[in-house]
C-alpha positions as a Python dict, from the first residue, in 0.01 Angstrom:
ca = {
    (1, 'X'): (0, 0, 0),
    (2, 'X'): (-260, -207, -147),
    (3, 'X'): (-147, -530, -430),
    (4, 'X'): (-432, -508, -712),
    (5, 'X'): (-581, -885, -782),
    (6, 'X'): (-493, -1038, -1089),
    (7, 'X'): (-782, -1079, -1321),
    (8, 'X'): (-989, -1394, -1356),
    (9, 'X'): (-758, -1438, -1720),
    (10, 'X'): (-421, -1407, -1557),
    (11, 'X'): (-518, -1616, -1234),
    (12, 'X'): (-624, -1909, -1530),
    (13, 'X'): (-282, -1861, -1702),
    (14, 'X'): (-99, -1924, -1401),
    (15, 'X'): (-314, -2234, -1278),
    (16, 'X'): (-216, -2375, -1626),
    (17, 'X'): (147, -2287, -1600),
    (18, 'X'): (186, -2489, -1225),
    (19, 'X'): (-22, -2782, -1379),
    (20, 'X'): (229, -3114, -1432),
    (21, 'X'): (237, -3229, -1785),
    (22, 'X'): (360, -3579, -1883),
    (23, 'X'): (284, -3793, -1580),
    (24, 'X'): (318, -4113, -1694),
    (25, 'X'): (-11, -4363, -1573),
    (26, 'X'): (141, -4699, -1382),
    (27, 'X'): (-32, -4991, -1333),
    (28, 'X'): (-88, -5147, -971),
    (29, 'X'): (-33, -5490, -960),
    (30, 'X'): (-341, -5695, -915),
    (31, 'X'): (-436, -5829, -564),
    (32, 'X'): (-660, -6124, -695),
    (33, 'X'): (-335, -6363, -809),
    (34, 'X'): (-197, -6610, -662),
    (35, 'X'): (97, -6597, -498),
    (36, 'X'): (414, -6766, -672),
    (37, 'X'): (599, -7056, -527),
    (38, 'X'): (906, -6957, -315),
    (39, 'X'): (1213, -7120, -400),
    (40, 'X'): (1368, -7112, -54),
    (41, 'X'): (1032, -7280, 133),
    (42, 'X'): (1135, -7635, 52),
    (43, 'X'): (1530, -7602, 208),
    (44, 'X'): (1319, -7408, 492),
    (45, 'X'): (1122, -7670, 573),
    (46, 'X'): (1419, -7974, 561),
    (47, 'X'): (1627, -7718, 765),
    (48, 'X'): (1310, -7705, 1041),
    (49, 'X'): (1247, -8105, 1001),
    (50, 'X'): (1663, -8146, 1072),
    (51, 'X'): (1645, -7974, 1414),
    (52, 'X'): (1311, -8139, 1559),
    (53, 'X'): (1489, -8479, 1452),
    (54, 'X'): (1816, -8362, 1636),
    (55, 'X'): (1614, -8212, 1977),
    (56, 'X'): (1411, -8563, 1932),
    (57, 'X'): (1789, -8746, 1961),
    (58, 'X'): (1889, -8567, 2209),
    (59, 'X'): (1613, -8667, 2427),
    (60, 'X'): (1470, -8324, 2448),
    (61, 'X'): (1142, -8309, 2272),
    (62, 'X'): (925, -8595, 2183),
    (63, 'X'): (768, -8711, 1889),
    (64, 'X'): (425, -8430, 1944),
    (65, 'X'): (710, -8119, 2022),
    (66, 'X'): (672, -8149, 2423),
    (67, 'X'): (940, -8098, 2578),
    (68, 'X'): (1097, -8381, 2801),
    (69, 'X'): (1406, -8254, 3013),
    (70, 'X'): (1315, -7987, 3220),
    (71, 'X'): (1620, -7966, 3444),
    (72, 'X'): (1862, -7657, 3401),
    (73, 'X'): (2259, -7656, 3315),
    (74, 'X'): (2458, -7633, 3669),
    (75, 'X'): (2529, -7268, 3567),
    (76, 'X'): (2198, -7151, 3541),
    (77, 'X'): (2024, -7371, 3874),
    (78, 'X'): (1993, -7173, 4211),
    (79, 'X'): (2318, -7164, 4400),
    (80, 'X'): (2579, -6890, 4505),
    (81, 'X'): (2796, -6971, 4228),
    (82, 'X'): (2592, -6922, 3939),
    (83, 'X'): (2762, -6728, 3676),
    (84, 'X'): (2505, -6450, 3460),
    (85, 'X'): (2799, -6402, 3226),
    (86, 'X'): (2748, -6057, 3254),
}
């Protein structure tokens, strides 16, 4: 059984009837502006500035970030009783 090819007319129509109609055309923003202020950066930055000043009490860090104590909590130093919590 052979199918006979459409002719060239009929092969147009049906091109035409798949074709979408209405597509609506959308703008994509443009990449040149400048970015807007965020309203959340300022609290950000006091929240950041309030826990270098606490680690800086607490003898921790010092004024340039570096850290100062280096020794470990008696749970977590080498000995047979330390505890993983696991």
């Amino acid at each position: 059984m052979t199918m006979a090819l459409a002719a060239p007319n009929v092969r147009r129509q049906i091109a035409q009837q798949g074709k979408m109609k209405g597509v609506a055309i959308i703008e994509a923003p443009k990449t040149n502006q400048t970015p807007t202020e965020d309203p959340q950066y300022p609290a950000a930055v006091e929240r950041v500035k309030a826990a270098a000043r606490e680690l800086q009490d607490s003898g921790i860090v010092d004024s340039e970030g570096r850290r100062i104590r280096k020794d470990l909590p008696l749970d977590m130093q080498d000995s047979e009783d330390r505890d993983f919590g696991g």
